[in-house]
N, C-alpha and C positions, 0 to 999 in steps of 0.2 A: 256710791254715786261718782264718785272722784276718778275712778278705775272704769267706770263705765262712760264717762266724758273722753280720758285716753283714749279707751277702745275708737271710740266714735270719731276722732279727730287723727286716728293715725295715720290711717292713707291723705287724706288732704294735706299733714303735716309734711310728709314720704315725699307727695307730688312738688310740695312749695321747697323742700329743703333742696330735692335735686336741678330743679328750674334754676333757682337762688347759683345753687356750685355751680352749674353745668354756663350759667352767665358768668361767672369769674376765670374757668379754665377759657372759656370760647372766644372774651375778649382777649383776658392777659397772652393768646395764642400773637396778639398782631404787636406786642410789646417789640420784638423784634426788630421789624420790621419801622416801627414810630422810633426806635432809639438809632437806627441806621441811618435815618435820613430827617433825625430831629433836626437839622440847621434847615432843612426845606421847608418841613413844617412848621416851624418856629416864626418865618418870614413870610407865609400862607395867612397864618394865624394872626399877625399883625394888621393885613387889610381886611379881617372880619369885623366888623361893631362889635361893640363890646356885651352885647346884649346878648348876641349868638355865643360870641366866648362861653358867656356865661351857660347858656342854656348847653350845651353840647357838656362843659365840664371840664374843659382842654384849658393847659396854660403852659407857660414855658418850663412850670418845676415841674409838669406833667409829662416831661419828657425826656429828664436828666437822667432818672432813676426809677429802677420798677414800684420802688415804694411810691413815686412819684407821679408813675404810671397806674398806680393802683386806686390815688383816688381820685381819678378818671372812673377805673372800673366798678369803684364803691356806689357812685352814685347812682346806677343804673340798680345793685343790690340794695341799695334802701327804698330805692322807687316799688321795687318789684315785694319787696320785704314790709313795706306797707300796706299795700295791696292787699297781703297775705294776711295782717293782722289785723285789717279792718274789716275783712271777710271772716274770719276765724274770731273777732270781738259781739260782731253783729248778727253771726248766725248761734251762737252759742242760748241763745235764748230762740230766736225765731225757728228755730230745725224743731225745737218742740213743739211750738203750734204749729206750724205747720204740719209737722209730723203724728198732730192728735195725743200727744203723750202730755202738755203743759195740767191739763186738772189730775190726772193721773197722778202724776209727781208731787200735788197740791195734798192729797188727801194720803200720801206719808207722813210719817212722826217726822218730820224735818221742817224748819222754817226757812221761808223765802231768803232770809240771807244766808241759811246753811247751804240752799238750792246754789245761790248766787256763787258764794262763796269755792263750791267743790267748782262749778264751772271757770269761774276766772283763775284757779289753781292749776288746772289740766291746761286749759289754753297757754298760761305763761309759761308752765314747764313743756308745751311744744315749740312757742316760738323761741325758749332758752337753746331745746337739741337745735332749731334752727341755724340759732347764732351760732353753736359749737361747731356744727358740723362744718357751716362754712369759714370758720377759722381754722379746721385743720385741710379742709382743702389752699385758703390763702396760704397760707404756709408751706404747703406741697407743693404748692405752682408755682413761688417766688423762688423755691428750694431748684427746682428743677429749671424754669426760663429763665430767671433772670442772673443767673450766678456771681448775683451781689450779695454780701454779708444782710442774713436775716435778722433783723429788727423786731424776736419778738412782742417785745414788751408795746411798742407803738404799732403793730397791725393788731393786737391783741386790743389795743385801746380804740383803733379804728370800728375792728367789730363788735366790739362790744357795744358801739352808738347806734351800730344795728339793732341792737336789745332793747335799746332805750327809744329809741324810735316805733319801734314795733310795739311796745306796752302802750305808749301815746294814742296808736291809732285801734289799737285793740280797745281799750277803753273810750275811745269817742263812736267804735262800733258799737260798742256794749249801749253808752248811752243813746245812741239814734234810736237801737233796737227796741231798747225801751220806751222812748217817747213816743215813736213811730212801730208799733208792733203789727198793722199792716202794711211794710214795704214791698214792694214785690221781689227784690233784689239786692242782695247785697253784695255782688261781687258789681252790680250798674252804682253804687254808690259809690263803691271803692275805688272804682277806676275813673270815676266821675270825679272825687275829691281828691286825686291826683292831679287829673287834667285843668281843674280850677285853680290848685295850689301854683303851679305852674306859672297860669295866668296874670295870677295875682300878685306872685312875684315879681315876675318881668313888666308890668303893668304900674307897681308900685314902687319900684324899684329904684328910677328917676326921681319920683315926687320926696319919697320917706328916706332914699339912703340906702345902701347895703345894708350896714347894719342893722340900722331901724326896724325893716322891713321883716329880717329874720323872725324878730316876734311874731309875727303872723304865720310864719310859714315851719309848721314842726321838721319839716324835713331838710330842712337849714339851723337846728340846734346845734350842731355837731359837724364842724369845719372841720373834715378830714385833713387838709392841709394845715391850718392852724394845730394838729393834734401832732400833725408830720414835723413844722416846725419849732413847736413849745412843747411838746412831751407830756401835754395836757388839756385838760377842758376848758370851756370857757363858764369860768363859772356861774354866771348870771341865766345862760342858759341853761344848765344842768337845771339851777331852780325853777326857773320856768316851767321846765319840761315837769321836775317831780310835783309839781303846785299845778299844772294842766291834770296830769293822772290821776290826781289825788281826787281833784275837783269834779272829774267824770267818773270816778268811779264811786265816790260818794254820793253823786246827783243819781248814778241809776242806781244803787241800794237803795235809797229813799223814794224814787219813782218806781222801782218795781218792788217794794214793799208794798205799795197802795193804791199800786195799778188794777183794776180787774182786767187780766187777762185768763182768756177762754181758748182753748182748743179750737183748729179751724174746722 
């Protein structure tokens, strides 16, 4: 079953992994170009609100240095690297109803958590090639445009918040999927709970704090610059994040342990 979720998830993983690189070579292409005329845009960037700063993902260490420029570029790969794992959480269960195979599957020698369980296996060891793959293209590209001393260890910790972002949303997929086992879409959710998160932030962001606010927003766990300047996590959000996963993915064992779900 485990082997047969791979099969199943390989091309979508193929299509998400190249989108994902093919956004880090495409932007880190204008690094150049922003480090040449960083005193212009540096003083651009000053009569912007602060609100736009933020939303765009631009700052003044975002243009000293390609690591600096990069997580500029990150932020665009966690967006899209959500995306990918909220769709890939959420259909892991629905492609079988939909696809008339969910009682099929019921009436094998397997229990609903072995079912669960082979599937959230396969899923995470795709969005894991994800995050690999696109650290050795960061690396390639820093290697090549930016001819500054490469920083494994801290693009390595950048991407790797990829991963941990990606389990987040793959497991709040997993649980929609199962509360909600008629959605019609789960790639209109994914990019739906993108565009709100967004919202939400910038909305609440005044009232709550930077800080604050982060709790609400998974895709603000993981301060790529705080990772660029301190050579680590923040810890309070790591727990959060692993106490979010844990939380959805136990809520949908136990809701699709006792769900009656049918083939459509």
């Amino acid at each position: 079953m485990f082997a047969r979720e791979l099969k199943a998830n390989t091309r979508f993983t193929i299509l998400w992994t190249f989108a994902l690189s093919a956004w880090i070579v495409l932007i880190s292409l204008f690094y150049p170009a922003f480090s040449e005329n960083a005193a212009i845009i540096e003083k651009a960037l000053e009569s912007y609100p602060e609100a736009v700063r933020s939303l765009l993902g631009l700052s003044q260490d975002s243009l000293s240095s390609y690591m600096g420029f990069y997580t500029f570029v990150f932020n665009g790969v966690v967006e899209l690297g959500a995306v990918q794992a909220m769709i890939l959480g959420a259909t892991v269960l629905f492609k079988e109803r939909s696809g008339k195979t969910a009682d099929f599957l019921f009436t094998k020698p397997v229990s609903r958590k072995q079912i669960m369980t082979s599937k959230l296996g396969a899923a995470t060891l795709c969005l894991t090639f994800t995050t690999f793959v696109c650290f050795a293209v960061t690396i390639m590209t820093a290697i090549i445009i930016s001819g500054d001393a490469v920083n494994m260890i801290i693009f390595f910790m950048i991407d790797m918040s990829l991963w941990f972002v990606q389990l987040i949303f793959m497991s709040l997929g997993l649980l929609i999927a199962v509360v909600f086992p008629n959605m019609k879409s789960a790639t209109g959710i994914a990019v739906g709970s993108l565009l709100l998160s967004v919202i939400v932030y910038n909305a609440l962001k005044p009232v709550m704090g930077g800080y604050n606010v982060r709790y609400l927003i998974p895709f603000h766990y993981f301060d790529s610059e705080w990772i660029v300047r301190y050579g680590s996590y923040e810890a309070p959000f790591v727990l959060t994040a692993i106490l979010l996963i844990a939380a959805s993915v136990a809520a949908g064992y136990a809701v699709y342990d006792k769900k009656d779900i049918h083939a459509a």
